[in-house]
C-alpha positions as CSV (number, residue, x, y, z in Angstrom):
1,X,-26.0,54.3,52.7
2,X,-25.3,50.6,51.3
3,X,-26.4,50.1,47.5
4,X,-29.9,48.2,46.8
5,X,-28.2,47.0,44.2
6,X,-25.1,45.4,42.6
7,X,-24.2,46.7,39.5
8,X,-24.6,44.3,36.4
9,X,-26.4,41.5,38.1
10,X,-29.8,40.5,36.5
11,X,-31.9,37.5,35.6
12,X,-30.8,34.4,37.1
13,X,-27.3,34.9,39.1
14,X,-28.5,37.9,40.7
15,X,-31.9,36.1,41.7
16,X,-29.8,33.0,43.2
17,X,-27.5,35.5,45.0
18,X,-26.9,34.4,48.6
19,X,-25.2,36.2,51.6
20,X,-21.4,34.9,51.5
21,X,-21.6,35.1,55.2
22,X,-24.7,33.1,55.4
23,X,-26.4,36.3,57.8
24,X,-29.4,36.6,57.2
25,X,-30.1,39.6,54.6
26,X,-33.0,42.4,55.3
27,X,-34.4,44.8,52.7
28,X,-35.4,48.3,54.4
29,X,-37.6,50.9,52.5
30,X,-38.5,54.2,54.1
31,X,-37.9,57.9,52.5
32,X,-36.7,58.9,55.6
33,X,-32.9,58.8,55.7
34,X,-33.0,58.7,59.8
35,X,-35.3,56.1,59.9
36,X,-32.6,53.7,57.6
37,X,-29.7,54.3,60.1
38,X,-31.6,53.2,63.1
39,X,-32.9,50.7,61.6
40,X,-28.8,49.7,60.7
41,X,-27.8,50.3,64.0
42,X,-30.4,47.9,65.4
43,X,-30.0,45.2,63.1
44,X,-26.6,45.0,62.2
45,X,-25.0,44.1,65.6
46,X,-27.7,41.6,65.8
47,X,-25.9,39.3,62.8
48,X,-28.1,41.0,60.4
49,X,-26.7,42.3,56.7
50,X,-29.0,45.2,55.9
51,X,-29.7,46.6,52.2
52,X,-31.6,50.0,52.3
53,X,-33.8,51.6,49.7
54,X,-35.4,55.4,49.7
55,X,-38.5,54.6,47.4
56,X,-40.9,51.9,46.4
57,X,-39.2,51.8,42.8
58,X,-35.6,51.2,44.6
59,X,-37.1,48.5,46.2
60,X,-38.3,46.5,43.4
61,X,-34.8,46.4,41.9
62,X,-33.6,45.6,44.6
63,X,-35.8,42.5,45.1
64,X,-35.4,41.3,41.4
65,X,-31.8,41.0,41.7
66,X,-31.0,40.1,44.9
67,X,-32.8,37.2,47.6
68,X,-33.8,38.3,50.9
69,X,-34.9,36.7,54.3
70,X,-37.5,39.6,55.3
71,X,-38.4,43.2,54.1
72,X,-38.9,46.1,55.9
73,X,-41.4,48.5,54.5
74,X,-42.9,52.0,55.0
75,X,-46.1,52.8,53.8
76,X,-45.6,56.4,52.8
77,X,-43.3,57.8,50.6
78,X,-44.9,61.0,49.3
79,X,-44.5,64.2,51.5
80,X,-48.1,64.9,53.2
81,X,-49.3,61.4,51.7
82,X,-51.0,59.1,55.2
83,X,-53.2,56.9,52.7
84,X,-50.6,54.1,52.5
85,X,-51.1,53.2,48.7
86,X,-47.9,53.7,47.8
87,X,-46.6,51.2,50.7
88,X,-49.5,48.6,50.3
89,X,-49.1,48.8,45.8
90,X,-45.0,47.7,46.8
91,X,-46.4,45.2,49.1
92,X,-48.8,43.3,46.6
93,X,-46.0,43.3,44.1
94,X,-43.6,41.8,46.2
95,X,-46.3,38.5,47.4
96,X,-46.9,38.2,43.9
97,X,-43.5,37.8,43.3
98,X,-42.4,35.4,46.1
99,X,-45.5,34.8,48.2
100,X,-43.1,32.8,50.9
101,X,-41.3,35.9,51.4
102,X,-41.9,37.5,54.9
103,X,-43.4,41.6,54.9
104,X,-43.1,43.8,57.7
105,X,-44.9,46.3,57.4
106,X,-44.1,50.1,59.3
107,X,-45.5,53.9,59.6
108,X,-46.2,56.3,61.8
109,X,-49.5,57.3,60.9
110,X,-50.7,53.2,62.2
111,X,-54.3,52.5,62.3
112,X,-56.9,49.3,62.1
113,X,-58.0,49.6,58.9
114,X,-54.5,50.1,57.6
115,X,-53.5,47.2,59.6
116,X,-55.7,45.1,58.7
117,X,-55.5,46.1,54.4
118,X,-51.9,45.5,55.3
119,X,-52.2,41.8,56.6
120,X,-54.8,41.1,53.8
121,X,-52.6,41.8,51.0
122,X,-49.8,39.3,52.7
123,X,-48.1,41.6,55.7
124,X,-46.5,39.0,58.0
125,X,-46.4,41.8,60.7
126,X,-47.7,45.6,61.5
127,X,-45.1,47.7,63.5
128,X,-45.8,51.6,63.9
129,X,-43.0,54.0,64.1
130,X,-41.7,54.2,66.6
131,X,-41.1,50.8,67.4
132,X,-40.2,49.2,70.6
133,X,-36.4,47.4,69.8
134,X,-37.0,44.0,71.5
135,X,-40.7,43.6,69.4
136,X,-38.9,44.3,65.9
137,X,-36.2,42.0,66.7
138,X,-38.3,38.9,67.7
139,X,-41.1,39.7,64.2
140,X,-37.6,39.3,62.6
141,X,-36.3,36.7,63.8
142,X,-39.6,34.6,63.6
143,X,-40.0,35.5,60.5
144,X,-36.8,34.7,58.9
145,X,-36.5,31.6,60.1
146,X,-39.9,30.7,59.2
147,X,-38.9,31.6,55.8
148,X,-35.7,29.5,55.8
149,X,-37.9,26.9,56.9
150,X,-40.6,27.5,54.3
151,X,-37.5,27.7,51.4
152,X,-36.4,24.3,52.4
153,X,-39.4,22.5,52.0
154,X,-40.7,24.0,49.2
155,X,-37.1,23.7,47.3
156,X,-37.3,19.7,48.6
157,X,-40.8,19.3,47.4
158,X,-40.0,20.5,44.0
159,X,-37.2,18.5,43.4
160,X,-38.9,15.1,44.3
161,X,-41.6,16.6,41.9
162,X,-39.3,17.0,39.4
163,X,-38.4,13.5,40.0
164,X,-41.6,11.8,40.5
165,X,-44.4,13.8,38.3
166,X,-46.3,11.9,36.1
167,X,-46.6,13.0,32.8
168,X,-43.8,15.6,33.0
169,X,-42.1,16.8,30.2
170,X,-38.2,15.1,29.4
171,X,-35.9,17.3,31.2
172,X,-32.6,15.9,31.2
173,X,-29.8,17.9,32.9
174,X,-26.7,16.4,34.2
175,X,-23.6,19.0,32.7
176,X,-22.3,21.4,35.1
177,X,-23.5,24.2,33.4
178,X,-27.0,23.0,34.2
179,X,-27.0,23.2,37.6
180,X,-27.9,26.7,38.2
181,X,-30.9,26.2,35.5
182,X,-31.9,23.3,37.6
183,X,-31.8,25.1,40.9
184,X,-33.9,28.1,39.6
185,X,-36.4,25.8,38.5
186,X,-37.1,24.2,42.3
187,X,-36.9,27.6,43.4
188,X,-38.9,29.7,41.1
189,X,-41.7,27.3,39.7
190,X,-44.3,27.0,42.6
191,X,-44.4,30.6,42.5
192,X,-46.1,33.0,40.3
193,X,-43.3,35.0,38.9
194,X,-43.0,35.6,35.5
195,X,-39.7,33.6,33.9
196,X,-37.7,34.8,30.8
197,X,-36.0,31.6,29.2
198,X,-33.1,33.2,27.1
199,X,-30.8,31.1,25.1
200,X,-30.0,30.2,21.2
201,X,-32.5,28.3,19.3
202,X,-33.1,24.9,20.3
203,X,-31.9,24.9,23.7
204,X,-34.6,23.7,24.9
205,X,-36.3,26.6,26.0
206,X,-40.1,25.2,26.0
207,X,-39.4,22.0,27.5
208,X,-38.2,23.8,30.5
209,X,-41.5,26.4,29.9
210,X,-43.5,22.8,30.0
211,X,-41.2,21.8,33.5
212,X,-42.1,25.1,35.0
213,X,-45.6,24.5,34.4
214,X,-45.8,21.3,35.5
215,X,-43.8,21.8,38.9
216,X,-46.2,24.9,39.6
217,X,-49.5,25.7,41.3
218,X,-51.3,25.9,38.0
219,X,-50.1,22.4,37.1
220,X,-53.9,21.1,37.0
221,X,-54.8,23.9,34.5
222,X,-53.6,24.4,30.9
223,X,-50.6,25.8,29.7
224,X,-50.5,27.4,26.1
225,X,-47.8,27.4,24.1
226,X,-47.4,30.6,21.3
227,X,-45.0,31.0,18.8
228,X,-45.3,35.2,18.8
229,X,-42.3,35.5,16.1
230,X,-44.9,33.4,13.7
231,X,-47.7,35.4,14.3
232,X,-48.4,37.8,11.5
233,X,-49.2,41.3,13.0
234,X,-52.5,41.4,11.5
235,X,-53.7,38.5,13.8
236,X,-51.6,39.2,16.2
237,X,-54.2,40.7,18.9
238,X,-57.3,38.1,17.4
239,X,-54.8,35.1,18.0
240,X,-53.8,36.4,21.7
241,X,-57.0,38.0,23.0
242,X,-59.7,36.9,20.6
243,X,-62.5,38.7,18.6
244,X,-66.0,39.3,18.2
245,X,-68.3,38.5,15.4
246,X,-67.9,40.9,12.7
247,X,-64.6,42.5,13.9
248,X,-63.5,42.3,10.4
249,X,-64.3,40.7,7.3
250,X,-63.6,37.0,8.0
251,X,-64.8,37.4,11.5
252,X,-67.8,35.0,11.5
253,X,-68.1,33.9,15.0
254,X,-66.7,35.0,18.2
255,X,-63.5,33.7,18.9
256,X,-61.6,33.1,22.2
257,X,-58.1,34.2,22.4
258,X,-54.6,32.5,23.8
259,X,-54.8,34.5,27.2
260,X,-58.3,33.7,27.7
261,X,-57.8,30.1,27.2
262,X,-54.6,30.2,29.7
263,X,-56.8,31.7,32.2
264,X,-55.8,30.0,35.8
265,X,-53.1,28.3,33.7
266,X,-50.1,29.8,32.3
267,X,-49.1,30.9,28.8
268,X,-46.0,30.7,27.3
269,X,-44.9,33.2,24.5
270,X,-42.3,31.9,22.5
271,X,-39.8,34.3,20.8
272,X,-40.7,37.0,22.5
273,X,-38.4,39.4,21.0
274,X,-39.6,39.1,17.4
275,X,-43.2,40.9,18.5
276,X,-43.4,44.2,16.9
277,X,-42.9,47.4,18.6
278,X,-46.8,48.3,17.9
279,X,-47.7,45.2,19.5
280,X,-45.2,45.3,22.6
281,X,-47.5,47.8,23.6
282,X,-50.6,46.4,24.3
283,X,-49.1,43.5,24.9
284,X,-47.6,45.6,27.8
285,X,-51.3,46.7,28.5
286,X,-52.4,43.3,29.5
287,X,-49.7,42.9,31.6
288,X,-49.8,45.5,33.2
289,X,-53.8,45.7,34.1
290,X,-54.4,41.5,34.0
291,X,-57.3,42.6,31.4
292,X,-58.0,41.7,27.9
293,X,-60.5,42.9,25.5
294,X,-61.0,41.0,22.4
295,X,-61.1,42.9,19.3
296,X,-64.3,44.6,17.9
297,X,-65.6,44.5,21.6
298,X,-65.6,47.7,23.7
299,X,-65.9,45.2,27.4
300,X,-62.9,44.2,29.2
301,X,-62.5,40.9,31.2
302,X,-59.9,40.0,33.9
303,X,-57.9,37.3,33.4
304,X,-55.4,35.3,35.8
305,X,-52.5,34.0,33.7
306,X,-49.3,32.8,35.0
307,X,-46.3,34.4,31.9
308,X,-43.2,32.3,30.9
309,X,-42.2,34.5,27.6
310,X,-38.4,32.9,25.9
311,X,-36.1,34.4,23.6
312,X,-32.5,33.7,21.2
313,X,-32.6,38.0,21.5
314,X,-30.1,39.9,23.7
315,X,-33.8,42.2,24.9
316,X,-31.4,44.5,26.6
317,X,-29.2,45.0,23.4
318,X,-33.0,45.7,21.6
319,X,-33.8,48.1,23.9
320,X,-31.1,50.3,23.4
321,X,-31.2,50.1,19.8
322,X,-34.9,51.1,20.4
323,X,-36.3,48.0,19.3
324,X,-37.8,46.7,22.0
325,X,-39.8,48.6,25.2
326,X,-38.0,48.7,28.1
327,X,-40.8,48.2,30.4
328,X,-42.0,45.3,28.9
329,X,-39.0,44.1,29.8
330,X,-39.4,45.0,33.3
331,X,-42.6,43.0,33.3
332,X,-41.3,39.9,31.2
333,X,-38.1,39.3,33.0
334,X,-38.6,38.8,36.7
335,X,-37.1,35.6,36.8
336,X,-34.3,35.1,33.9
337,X,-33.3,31.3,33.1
338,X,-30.4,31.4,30.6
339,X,-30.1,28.2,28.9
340,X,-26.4,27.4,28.0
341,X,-26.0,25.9,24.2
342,X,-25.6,22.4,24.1
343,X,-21.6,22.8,23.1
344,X,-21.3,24.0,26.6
345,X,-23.2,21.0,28.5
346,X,-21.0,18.1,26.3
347,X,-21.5,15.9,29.2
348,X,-25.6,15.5,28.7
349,X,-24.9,14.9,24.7
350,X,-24.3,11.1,25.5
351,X,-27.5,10.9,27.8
352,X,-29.4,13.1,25.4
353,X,-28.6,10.7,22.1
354,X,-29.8,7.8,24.1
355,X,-33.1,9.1,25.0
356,X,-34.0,10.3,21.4
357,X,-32.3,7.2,20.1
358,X,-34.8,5.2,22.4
359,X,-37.8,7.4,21.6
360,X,-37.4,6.9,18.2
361,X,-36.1,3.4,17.5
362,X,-40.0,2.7,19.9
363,X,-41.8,5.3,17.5
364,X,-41.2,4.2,14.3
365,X,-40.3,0.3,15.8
366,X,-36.7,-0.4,14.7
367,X,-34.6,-3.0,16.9
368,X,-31.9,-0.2,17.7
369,X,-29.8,-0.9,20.9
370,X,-27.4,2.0,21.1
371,X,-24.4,3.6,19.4
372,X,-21.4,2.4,17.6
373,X,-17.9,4.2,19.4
374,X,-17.3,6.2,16.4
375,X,-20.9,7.0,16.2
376,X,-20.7,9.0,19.6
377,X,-17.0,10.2,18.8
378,X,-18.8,12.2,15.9
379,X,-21.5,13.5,18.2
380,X,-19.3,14.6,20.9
381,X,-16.9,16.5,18.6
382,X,-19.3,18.2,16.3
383,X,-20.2,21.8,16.8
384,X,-24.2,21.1,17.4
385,X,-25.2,24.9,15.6
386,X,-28.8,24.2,16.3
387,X,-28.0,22.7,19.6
388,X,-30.7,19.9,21.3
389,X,-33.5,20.4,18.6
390,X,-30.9,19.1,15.3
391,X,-28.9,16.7,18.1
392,X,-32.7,15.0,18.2
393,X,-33.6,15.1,14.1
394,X,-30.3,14.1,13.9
395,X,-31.1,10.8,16.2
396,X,-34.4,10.5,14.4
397,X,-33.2,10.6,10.8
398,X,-30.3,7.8,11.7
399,X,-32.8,5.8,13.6
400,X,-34.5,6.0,10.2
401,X,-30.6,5.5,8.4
402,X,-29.7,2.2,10.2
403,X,-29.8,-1.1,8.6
404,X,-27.5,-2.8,12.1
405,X,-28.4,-2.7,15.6
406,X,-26.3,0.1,16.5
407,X,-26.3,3.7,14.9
408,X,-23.2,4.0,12.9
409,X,-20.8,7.0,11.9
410,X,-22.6,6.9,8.6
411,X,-25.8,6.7,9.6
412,X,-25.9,10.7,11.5
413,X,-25.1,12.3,8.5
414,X,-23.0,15.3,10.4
415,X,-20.0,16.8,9.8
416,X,-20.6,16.7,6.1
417,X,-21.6,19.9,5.2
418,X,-18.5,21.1,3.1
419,X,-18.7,17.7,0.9
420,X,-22.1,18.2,0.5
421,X,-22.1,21.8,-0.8
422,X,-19.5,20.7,-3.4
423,X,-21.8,18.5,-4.9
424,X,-25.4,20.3,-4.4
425,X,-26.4,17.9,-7.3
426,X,-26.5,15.2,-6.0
427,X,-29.3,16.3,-2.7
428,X,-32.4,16.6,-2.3
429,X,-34.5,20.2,-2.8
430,X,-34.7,19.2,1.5
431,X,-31.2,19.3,1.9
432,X,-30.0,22.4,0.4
433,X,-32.4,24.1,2.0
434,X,-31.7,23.2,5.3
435,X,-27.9,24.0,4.5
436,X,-28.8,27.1,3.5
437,X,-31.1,28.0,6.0
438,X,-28.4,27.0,8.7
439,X,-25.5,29.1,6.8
440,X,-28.1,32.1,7.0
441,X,-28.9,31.6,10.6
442,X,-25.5,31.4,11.5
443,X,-24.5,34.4,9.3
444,X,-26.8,36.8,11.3
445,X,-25.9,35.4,14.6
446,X,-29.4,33.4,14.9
447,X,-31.4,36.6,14.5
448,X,-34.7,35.0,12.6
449,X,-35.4,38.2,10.7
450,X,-32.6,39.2,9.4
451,X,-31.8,35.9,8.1
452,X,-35.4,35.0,6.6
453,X,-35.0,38.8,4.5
454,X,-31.5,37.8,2.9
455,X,-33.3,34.2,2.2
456,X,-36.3,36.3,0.3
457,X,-38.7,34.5,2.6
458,X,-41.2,36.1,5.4
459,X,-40.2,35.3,8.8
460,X,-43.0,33.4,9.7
461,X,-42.6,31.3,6.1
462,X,-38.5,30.3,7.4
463,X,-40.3,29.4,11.1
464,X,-41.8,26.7,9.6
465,X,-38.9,25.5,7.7
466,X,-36.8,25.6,10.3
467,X,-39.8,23.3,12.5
468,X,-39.9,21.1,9.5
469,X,-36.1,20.4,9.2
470,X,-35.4,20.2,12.6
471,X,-33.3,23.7,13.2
C-alpha cells in the first residue's frame, strides 16, 4: 500500500508539502487492509491521490509531515474494540492541530450517540461501513473544496494582518530564503498548533514567536516570553507552574507560575533544548494532560495555553545522544519554522540596518540620515556570527559612534577583531569579553553550555552576558 509518509521530511518543508499534480490529496485510516483498497479504487479514478495508514499512530505522522484536503477515519482499531475511543482520541488531535481541516468519520458498528460524539469533537461527516459510493464521493467533494475555500481566506486574512496590525512586532522579511518562513506564518498562526522556531542565536527567533502570537486567535490575551536555558533547575518548576506558601524556605506567599499566567494566551519557551532531562519530563507532563500543579500543592488545575518553544539545538541530534526525550519532541515540534542565519538572507541586511539605524538615531535623538557607501559595503561583506541581534547592537553602538549625518566605515566597529586581539590593552574589560565570549560560542558550534563551562562561567551567568553585549 502507498507510504503515509516520505522519508526525511519534517518540520516546515514537509508541513508546506503540496500535491505536484495539484489533485486533491485524502488521508485514509482503517486497520482493515480491504477496507484501504476500496477505498483506492473509489477515489483514485475520481482525480483523487490517496495516502493510507493502518493505525491511529500512522496517522499522526502522516498529518505532521504532509498537508491534506480531507481525512478519512475509522473509529476502531483494536480487535473486539466497538467503543470508538481510539477513532474519536485521533480525531480531537487532528482539529487541534488544523481545526479547518475536514474529518470524515467511518465504522461499521454506527450509532447516534457515536454520531453525534463524533460531530461534537469536529467530524465534518458520519458514514457507516458500508457506504453507498455516490454519498462518500459528494461528503468529499464538499468538503474539500470547502476547505480550499476556507485555506484561501484564512491565508489572505493573515497576510493583510501581518500587514495592517497595530502594534505588531518588526518583522522584516524580504530575502528569498524567507519566503517559506513567511508562508508558514499565514498558514500556521491562526491555528493552535504548537511551533518549533529552530535556528542559530539571534535569528530572530522571538520576534517571529511575538508575530505568531499576534496574527493568532489568542492575540487579545497575553503572551509570555521564558528564557528556559536561564532558568536554574531549582526554580525551574516554581518559575513555570508556581508555588504555594511554604513550599520551601523562601516560599512566603503563593506564587503564580509562567503557564498559569499564559492561560488563554500563549507561552513561548525560549531555548528549549537547554532544559534538563529531569525537567523535560514534567514539562512533558503538562503537555501532555493541559494540567499544572504548583509546587507544595497536592491540586491540579487545567490550563489552556497555546506553546511556541525555539531552539540553536539540532533536538533530533539530542535525542539520539540521549540528551533530550523524544516525545517531547513529538509534542514541541508540530509545526517547525527554521529560521535561516542572516548570512543567508544578504538581501534584508540593507533594509534591516535602516530600521535599527532609524530606531535608534529617534531613541537616543541623533540627526542620523542613513549610511555612508562604504559603511554598507562593510555590512554586506562581514560574516554577521551573531546574525540580526549583533547586526542591531552593531547599528545602535554607531548611532552612538557618529559625529556626521551618515554612519561611516569607522563608526560600526566590525571586521576588527584580529587588530583588536593584538592589542587587548588598549579595550575595555567590555570588549574582551565580548571577543571572547564570541570565539567560545563559535568554537562549540553555538552550543551555550559547552561554551559557558570552558569560559568558567554558569550558563545562565554567560546568558546574560551575551543579552548585555548584544550576542
Amino acid at each position: 500500500m502507498p507510504s503515509s509518509t516520505k522519508t526525511g521530511e519534517t518540520g516546515l518543508s514537509a508541513g508546506l508539502a503540496q500535491s505536484p499534480s495539484g489533485l486533491p490529496r485524502i488521508l485514509a485510516a482503517d486497520d482493515q487492509q480491504h477496507i484501504l483498497e476500496a477505498i483506492e479504487l473509489l477515489l483514485k479514478p475520481q482525480g483523487y491521490e490517496v495516502d493510507v495508514v493502518r493505525s491511529p499512530e500512522l496517522a499522526r505522522e502522516a498529518l505532521a509531515t504532509s498537508s491534506y484536503d480531507a481525512v478519512l477515519i475509522d473509529l476502531n482499531y483494536t480487535r473486539d474494540t466497538t467503543s470508538g475511543q481510539e477513532g474519536l482520541g485521533l480525531l480531537s488531535d487532528i482539529v487541534a492541530m488544523d481545526n479547518t481541516l475536514p474529518v470524515i468519520v467511518m465504522t461499521a458498528w454506527g450509532n447516534v450517540e457515536l454520531a453525534v460524539e463524533a460531530m461534537r469533537r469536529g467530524a465534518r461527516d458520519f458514514i457507516q461501513k458500508p457506504w453507498e459510493n455516490e454519498r462518500l464521493l459528494s461528503i468529499l467533494r464538499t468538503q474539500v473544496e470547502l476547505h480550499r475555500a476556507l485555506q484561501r481566506a484564512e491565508r489572505l486574512a493573515a497576510e493583510n494582518r501581518l500587514l495592517s496590525v497595530e502594534g505588531r512586532p518588526e518583522f522584516i522579511a524580504t530575502a528569498p530564503s524567507m519566503v517559506p518562513v513567511l508562508e508558514a506564518i499565514t498558514r500556521f498562526a491562526p491555528s493552535d498548533a504548537n511551533v518549533l522556531i529552530t535556528g542559530e542565536h539571534g535569528t530572530g527567533k522571538e520576534i517571529v514567536a511575538r508575530t505568531i502570537h499576534v496574527l493568532s486567535l489568542r492575540a487579545s490575551r497575553q503572551l509570555v516570553a521564558v528564557n528556559t536555558g536561564g532558568l536554574a533547575e531549582g526554580v525551574f518548576e516554581s518559575e513555570l507552574f508556581g508555588h504555594v506558601k511554604g513550599a520551601f524556605t523562601d516560599a512566603r506567599t503563593d506564587r503564580i507560575g509562567r503557564f498559569e499566567l499564559a492561560d488563554g494566551g500563549t507561552i513561548f519557551l525560549d531555548e528549549i533544548g537547554n532544559v534538563p532531562m529531569r525537567q523535560q519530563s514534567k514539562l512533558l507532563r503538562v503537555l501532555e494532560s493541559g494540567e499544572i500543579e504548583r509546587v507544595g500543592s497536592s491540586r491540579s488545575k487545567r490550563i489552556d495555553v497555546r506553546l511556541i518553544s525555539a531552539t540553536n539545538s539540532d533536538l533530533q541530534a539530542a535525542c539520539q545522544a540521549g540528551q533530550f526525550r523524544e516525545d517531547l519532541l513529538f509534542r514541541l515540534n508540530t509545526v517547525e519554522i527554521h529560521l535561516p542565519a542572516l548570512r543567508e538572507r544578504r538581501e534584508d541586511i540593507p533594509v534591516l540596518a535602516l530600521h535599527f539605524l532609524s530606531h535608534y538615531a529617534s531613541r537616543y535623538r541623533r540627526a542620523i540620515r542613513g549610511l555612508d557607501p562604504s559603511a554598507l559595503q562593510v555590512l554586506m561583506q562581514y560574516a554577521w556570527p551573531g546574525n540580526v541581534r549583533e547586526l542591531e547592537h552593531t547599528l545602535e553602538r554607531a548611532v552612538l559612534m557618529c559625529r556626521t549625518e551618515q554612519i561611516q566605515f569607522g563608526d560600526l566597529g566590525v571586521g576588527l577583531q584580529r587588530s583588536q586581539v593584538q592589542n587587548l590593552e588598549e579595550l575595555s574589560l567590555e570588549s574582551v569579553e565580548t571577543i571572547l565570549i564570541r570565539k567560545a560560542l563559535q568554537r562549540f558550534q553555538g552550543n551555550v553550555s559547552q561554551a559557558a563551562e570552558a569560559l568558567g562561567l554558569s550558563r545562565g551567568a554567560l546568558y546574560r552576558r551575551m543579552e548585555k553585549y548584544g550576542l
